[in-house]
PDB file of N, CA, C and O in Angstrom:
ATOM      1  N   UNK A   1     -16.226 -34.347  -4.168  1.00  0.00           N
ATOM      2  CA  UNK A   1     -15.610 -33.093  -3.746  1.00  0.00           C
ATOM      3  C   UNK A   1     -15.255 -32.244  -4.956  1.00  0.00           C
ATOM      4  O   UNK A   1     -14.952 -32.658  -6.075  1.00  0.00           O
ATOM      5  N   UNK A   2     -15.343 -31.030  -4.555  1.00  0.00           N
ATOM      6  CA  UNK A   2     -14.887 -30.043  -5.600  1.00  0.00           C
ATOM      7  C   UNK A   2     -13.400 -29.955  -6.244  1.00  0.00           C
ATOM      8  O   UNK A   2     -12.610 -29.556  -5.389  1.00  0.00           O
ATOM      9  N   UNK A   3     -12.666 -30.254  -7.726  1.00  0.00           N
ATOM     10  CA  UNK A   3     -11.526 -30.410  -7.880  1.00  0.00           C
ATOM     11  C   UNK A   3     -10.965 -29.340  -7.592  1.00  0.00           C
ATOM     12  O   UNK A   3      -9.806 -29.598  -7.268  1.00  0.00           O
ATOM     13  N   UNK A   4     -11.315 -27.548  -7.501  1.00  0.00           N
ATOM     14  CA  UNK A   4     -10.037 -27.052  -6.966  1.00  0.00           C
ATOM     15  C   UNK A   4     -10.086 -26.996  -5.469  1.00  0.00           C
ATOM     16  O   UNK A   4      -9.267 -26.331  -4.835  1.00  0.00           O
ATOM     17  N   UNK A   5     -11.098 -27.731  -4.866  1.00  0.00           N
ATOM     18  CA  UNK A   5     -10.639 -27.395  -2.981  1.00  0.00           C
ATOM     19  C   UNK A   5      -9.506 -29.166  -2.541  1.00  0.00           C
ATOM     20  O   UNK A   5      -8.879 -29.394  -1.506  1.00  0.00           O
ATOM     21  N   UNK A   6      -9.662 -30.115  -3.856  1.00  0.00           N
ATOM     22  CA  UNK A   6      -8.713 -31.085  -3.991  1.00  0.00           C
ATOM     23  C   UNK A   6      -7.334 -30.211  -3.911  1.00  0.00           C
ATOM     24  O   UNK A   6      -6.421 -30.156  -3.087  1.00  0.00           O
ATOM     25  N   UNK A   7      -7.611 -29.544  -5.171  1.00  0.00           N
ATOM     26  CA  UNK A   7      -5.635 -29.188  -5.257  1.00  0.00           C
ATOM     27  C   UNK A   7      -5.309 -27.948  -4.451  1.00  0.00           C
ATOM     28  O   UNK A   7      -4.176 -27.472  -4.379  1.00  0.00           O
ATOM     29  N   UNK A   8      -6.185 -27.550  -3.962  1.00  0.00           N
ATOM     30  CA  UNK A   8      -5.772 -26.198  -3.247  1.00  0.00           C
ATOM     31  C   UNK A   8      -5.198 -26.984  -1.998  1.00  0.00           C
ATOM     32  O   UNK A   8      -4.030 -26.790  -1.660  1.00  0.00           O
ATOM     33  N   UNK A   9      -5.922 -27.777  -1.384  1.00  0.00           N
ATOM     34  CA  UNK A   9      -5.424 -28.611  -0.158  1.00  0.00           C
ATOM     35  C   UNK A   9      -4.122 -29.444  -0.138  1.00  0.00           C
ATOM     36  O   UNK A   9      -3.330 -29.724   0.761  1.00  0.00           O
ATOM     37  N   UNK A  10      -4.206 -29.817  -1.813  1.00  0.00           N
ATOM     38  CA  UNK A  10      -2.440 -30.452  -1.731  1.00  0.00           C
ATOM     39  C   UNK A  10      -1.845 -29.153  -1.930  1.00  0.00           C
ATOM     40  O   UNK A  10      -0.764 -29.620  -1.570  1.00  0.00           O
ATOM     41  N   UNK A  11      -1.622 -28.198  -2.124  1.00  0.00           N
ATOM     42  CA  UNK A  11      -1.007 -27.302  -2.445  1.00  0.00           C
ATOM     43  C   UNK A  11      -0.603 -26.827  -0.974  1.00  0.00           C
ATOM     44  O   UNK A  11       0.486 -26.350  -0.656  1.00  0.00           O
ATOM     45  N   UNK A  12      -1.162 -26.941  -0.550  1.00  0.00           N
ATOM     46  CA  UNK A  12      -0.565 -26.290   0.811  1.00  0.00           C
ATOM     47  C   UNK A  12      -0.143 -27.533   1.912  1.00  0.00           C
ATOM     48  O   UNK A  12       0.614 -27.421   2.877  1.00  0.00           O
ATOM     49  N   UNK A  13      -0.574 -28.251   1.644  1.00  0.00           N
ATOM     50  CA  UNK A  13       0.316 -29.430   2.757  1.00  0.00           C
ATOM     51  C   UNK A  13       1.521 -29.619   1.914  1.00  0.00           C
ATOM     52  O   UNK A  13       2.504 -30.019   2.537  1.00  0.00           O
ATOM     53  N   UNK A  14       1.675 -29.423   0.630  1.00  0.00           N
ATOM     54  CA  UNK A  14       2.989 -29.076   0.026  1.00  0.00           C
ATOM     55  C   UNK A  14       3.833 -28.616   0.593  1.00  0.00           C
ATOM     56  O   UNK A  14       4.876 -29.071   1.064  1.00  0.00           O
ATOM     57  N   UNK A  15       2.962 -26.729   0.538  1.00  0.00           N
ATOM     58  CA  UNK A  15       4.036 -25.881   1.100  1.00  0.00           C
ATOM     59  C   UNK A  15       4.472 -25.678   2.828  1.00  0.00           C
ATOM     60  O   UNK A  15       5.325 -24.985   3.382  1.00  0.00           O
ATOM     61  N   UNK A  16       3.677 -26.419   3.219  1.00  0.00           N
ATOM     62  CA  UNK A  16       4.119 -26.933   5.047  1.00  0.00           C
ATOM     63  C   UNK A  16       4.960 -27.819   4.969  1.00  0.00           C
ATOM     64  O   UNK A  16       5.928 -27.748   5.727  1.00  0.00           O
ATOM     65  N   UNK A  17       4.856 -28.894   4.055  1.00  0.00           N
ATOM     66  CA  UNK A  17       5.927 -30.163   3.984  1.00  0.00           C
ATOM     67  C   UNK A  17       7.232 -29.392   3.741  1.00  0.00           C
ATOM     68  O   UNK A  17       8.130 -29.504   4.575  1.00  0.00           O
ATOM     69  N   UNK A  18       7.394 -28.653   2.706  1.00  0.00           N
ATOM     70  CA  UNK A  18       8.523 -28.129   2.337  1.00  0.00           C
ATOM     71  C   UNK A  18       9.274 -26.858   3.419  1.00  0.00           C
ATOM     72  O   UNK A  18      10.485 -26.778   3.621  1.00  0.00           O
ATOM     73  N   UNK A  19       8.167 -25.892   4.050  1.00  0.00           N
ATOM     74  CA  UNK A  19       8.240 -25.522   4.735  1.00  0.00           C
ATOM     75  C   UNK A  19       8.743 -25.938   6.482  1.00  0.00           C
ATOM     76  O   UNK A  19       9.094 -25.151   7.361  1.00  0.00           O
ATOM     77  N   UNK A  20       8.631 -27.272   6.543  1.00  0.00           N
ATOM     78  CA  UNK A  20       8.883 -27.910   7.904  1.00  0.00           C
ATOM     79  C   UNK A  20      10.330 -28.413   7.536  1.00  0.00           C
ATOM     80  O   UNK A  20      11.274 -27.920   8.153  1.00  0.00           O
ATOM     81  N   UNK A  21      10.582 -29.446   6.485  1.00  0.00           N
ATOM     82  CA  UNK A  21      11.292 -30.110   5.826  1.00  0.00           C
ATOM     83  C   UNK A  21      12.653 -29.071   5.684  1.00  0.00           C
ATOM     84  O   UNK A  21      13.737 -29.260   6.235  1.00  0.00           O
ATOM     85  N   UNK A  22      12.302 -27.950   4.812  1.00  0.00           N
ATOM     86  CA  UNK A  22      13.710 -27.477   4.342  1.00  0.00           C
ATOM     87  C   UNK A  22      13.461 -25.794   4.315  1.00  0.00           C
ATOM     88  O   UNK A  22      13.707 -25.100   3.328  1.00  0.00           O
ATOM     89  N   UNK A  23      12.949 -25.308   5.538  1.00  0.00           N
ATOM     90  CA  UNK A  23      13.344 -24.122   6.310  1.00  0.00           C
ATOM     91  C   UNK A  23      14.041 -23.295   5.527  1.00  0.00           C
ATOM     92  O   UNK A  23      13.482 -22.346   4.978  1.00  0.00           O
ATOM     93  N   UNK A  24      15.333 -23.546   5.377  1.00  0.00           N
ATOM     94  CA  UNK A  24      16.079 -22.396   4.570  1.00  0.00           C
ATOM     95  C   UNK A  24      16.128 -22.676   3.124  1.00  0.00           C
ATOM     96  O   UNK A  24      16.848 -21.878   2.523  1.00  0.00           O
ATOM     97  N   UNK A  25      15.552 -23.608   2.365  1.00  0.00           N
ATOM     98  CA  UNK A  25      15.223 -23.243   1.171  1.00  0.00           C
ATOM     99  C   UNK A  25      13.629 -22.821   0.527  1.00  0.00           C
ATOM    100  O   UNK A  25      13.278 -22.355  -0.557  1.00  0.00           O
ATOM    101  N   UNK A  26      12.957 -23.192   1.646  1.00  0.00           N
ATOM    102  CA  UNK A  26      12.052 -22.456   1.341  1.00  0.00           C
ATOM    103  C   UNK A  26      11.926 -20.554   1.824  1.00  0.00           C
ATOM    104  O   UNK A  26      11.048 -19.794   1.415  1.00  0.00           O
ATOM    105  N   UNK A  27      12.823 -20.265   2.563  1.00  0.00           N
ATOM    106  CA  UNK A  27      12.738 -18.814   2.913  1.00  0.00           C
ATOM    107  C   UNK A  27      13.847 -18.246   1.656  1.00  0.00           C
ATOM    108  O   UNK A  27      14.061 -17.057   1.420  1.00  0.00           O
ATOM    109  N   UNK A  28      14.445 -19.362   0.969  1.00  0.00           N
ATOM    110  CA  UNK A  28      15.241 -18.319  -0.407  1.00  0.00           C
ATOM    111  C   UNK A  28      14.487 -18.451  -1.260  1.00  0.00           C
ATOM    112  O   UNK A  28      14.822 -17.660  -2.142  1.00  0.00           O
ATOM    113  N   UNK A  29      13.014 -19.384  -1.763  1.00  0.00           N
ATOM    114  CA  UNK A  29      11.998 -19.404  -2.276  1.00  0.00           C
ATOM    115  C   UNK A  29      11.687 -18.039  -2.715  1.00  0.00           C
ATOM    116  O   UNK A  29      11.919 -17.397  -3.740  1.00  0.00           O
ATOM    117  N   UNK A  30      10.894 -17.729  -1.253  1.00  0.00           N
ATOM    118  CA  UNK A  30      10.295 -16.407  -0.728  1.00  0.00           C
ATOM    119  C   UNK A  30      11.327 -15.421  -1.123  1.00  0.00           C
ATOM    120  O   UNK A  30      11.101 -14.651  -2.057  1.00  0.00           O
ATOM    121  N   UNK A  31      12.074 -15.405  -0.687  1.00  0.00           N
ATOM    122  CA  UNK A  31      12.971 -14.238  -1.030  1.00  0.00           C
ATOM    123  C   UNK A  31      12.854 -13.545  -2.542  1.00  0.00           C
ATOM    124  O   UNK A  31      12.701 -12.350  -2.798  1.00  0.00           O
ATOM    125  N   UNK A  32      12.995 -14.868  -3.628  1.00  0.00           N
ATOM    126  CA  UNK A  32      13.564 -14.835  -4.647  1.00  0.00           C
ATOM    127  C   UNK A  32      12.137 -14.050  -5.409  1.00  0.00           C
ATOM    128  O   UNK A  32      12.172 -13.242  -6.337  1.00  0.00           O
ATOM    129  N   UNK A  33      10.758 -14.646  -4.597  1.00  0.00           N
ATOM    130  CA  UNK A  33       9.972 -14.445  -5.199  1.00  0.00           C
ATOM    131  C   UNK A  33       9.366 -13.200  -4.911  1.00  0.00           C
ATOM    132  O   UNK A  33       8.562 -12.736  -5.719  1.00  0.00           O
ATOM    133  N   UNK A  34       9.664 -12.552  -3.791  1.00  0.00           N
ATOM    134  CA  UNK A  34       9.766 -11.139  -3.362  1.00  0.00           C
ATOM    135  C   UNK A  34      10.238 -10.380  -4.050  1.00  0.00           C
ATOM    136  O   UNK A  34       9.642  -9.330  -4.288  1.00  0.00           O
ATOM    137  N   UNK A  35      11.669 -10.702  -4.690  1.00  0.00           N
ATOM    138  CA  UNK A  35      12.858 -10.040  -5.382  1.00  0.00           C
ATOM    139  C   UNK A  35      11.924 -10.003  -6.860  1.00  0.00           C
ATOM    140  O   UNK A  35      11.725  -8.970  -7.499  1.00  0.00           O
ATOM    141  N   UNK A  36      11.685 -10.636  -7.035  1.00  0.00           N
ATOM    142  CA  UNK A  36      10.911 -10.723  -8.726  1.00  0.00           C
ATOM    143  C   UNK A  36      10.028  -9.797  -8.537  1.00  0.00           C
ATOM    144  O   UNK A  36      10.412  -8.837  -9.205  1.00  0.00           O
ATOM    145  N   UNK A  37       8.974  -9.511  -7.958  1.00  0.00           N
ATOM    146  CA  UNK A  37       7.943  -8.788  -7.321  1.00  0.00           C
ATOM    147  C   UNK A  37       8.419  -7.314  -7.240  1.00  0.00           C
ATOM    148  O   UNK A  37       7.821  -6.359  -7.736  1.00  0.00           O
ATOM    149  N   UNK A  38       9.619  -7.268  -6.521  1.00  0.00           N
ATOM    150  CA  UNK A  38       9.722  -5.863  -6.624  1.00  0.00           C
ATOM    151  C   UNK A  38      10.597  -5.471  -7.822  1.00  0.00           C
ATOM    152  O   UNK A  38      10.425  -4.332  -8.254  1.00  0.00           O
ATOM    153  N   UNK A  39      11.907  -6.587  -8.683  1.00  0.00           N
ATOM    154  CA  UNK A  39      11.959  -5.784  -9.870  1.00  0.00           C
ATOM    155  C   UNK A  39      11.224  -5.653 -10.914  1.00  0.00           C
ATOM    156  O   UNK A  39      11.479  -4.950 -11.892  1.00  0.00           O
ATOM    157  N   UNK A  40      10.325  -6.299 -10.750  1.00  0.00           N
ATOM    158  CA  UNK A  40       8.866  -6.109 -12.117  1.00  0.00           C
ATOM    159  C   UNK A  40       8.255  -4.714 -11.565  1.00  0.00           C
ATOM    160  O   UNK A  40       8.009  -3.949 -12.497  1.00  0.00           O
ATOM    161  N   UNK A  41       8.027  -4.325 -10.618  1.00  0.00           N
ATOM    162  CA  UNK A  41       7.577  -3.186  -9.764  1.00  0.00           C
ATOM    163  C   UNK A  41       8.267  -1.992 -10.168  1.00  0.00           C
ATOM    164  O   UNK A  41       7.749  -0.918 -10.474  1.00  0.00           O
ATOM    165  N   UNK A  42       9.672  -2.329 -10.134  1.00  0.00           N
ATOM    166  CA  UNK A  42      10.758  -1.306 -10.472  1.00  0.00           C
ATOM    167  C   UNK A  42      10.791  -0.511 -12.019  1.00  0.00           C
ATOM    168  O   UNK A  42      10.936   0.682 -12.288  1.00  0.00           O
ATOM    169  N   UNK A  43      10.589  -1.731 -12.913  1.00  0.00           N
ATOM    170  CA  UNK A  43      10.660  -1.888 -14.402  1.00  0.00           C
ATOM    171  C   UNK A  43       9.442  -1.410 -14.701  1.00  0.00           C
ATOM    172  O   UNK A  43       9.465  -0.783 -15.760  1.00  0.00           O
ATOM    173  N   UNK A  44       8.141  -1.467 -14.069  1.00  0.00           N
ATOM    174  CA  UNK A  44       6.976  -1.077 -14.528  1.00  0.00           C
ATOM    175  C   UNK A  44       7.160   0.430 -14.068  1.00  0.00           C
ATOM    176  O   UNK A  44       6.927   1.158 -15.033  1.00  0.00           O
ATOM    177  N   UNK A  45       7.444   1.042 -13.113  1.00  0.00           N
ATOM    178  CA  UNK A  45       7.577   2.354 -12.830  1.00  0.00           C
ATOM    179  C   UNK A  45       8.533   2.998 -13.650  1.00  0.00           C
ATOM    180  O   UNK A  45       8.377   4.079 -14.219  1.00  0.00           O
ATOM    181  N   UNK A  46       9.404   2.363 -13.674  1.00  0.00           N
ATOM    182  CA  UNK A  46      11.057   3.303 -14.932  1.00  0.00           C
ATOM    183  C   UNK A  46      10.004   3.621 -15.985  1.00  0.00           C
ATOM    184  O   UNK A  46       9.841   4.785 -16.350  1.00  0.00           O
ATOM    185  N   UNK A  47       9.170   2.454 -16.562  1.00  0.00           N
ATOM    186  CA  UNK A  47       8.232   2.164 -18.135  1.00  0.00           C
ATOM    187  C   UNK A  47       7.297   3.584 -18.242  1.00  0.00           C
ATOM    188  O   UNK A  47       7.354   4.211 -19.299  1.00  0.00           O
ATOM    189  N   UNK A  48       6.401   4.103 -17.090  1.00  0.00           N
ATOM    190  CA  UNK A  48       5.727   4.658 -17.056  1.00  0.00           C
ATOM    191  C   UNK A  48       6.406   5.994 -16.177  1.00  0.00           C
ATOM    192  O   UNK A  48       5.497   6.801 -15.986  1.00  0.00           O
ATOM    193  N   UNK A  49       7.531   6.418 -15.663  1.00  0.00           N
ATOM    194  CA  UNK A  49       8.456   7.291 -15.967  1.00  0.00           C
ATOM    195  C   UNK A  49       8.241   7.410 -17.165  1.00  0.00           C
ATOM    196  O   UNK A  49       7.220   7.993 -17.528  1.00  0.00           O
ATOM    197  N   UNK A  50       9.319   6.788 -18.267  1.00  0.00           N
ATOM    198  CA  UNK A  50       9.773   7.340 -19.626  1.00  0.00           C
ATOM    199  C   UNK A  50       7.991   7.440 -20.599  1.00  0.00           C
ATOM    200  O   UNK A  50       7.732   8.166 -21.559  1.00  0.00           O
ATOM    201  N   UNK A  51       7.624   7.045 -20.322  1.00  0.00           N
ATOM    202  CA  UNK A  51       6.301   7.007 -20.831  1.00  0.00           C
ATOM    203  C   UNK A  51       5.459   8.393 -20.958  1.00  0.00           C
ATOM    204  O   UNK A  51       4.811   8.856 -21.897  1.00  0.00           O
ATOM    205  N   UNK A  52       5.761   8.943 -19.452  1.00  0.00           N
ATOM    206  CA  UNK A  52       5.265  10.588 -18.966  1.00  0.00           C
ATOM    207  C   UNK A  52       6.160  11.737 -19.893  1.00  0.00           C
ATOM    208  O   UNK A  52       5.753  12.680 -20.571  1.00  0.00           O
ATOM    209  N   UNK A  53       7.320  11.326 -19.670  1.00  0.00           N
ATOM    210  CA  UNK A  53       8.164  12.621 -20.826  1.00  0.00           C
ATOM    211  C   UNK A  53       8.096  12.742 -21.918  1.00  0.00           C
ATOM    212  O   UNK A  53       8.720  13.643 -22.479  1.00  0.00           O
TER     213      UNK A  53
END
């Protein structure tokens, strides 16, 4: 078998295990990783604001 369709497959019975298992820490996971997402988003726009003036 191909090694990344190996780890791609543990990778996600991972995130179901964890996902079934512990519900509300995996949705502050998500959250947190949402939150990163949009202040890198934020910081890249301020960057290229001050960048334009």
């Amino acid at each position: 078998m191909d090694t990344k369709k190996i780890v791609m497959g543990a990778l996600v019975v991972f995130v179901l295990f964890v996902i079934i298992t512990q519900p509300v820490k995996a949705a502050d996971m998500v959250q947190i990783g949402f939150q990163g997402i949009s202040d890198a988003a934020h910081g890249i726009g301020e960057f290229m604001t001050e960048l334009v003036r």
